[in-house]
N, C-alpha and C positions, 0 to 999 in steps of 0.2 A: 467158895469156889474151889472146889479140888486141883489141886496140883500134882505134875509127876513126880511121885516118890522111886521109882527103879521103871528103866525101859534097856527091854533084852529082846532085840532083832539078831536072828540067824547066826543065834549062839554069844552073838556083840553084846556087853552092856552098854549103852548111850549114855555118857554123862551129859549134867548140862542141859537136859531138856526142860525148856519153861513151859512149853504149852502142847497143848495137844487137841485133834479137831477130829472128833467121829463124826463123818455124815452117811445118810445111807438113802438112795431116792429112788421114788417108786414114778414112773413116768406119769404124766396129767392131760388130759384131753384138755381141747377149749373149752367145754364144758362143766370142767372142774373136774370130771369122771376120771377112773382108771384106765389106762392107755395102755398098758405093758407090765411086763415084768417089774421088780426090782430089779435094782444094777448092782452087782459087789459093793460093798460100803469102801466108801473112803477116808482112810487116817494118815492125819497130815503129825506130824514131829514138828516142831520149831527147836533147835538146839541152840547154845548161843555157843558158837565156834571161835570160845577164847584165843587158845592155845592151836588145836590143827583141828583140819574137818575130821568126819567119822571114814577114814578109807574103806573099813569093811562096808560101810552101806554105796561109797560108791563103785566098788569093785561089784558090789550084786546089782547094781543099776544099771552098770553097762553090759554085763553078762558077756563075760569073754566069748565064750562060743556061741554063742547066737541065740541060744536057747534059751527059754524060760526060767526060770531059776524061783521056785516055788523056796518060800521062809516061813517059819515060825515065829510068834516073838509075844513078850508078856509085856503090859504097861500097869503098873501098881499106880494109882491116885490115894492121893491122901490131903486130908485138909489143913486149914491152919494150926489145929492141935495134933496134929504127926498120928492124927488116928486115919487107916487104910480106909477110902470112903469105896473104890469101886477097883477091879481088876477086869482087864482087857486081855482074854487068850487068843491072841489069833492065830488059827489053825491051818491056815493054809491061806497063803497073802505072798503079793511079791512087789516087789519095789517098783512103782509105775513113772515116779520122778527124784531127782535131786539135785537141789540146788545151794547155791553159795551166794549172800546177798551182802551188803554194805549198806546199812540205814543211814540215810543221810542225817550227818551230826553227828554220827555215833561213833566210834573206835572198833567198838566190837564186831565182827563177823557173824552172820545168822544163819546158820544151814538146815533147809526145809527139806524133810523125805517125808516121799510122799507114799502111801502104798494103798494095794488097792486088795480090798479083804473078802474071799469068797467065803469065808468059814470062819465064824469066831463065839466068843462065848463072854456074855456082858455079866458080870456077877457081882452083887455090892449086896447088905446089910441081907446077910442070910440068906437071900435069893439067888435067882441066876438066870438068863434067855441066852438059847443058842440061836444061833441067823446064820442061816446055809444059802447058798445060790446053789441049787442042779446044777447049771451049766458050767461052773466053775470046775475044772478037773487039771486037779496033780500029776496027771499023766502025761505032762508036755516033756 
C-alpha cells in the first residue's frame, strides 16, 4: 500500500501526512446508466498534527478576501521499500475543507484537508493520465 513520501500544497510542504484519498465521481442513474458529468476529483490529506496544524492550509481554506484561492500542489507515494510508486500534480485545485479532529483514545491531533481537483496528472511506473474538468476555471 503506498504511502506519502512528500506532499507540497500552495508552495507548503506538509509534514506528517499518513494517508491520502483520491476519489473522482461520475454521476449514476437508477438504472445504473450515466447521468451527468464527472465532478472535480476529490483528495483528502490526513496529517497527524503532532506539534501545530498546517496554518498555510488554513489561511487558504478560509480565503481572506472572499475569493477563490486556486493552488497547486505535488503528492509523491512511495511504498514500503522507499521506492516512489505514483506522483499526484495537481494543477489547479483549491481547498474545499479543513479540519482538526481528536480520535478518541488518542493523544494525537489529526488534521484533514480537503481539496477539491479540477486539473491533475496521475503518473506512476513509466506512465501518466491527465483528468481535466471544462468547467473547472482559474479565472475566479
Amino acid at each position: 500500500m503506498p504511502i506519502p513520501k512528500s506532499v507540497k500544497i500552495a508552495g507548503a510542504d506538509i509534514d506528517e501526512v499518513h494517508g491520502v484519498n483520491v476519489s473522482i465521481y461520475t454521476p449514476v442513474g437508477p438504472r445504473g446508466d450515466y447521468a451527468g458529468r464527472t465532478a472535480a476529483a476529490t483528495v483528502k490529506l490526513y496529517r497527524r498534527a503532532t506539534n501545530t496544524p498546517t496554518s498555510e492550509m488554513f489561511k487558504n481554506a478560509t480565503n481572506e478576501d472572499g475569493r477563490l484561492n486556486i493552488v497547486t500542489g505535488t503528492i509523491v507515494l512511495e511504498n514500503s521499500k522507499r521506492k516512489e510508486t505514483y506522483t499526484i500534480e495537481m494543477k489547479q485545485a483549491f481547498i474545499s475543507g479543513w479540519q482538526i479532529m481528536n480520535s478518541a483514545g488518542e493523544g494525537d491531533l489529526v488534521e484533514l484537508i480537503t481539496l477539491q481537483v479540477g486539473e491533475m496528472t496521475l503518473s506512476g511506473d513509466g506512465k501518466s493520465k491527465n483528468f481535466k474538468v471544462p468547467e473547472f476555471s482559474n479565472a475566479a
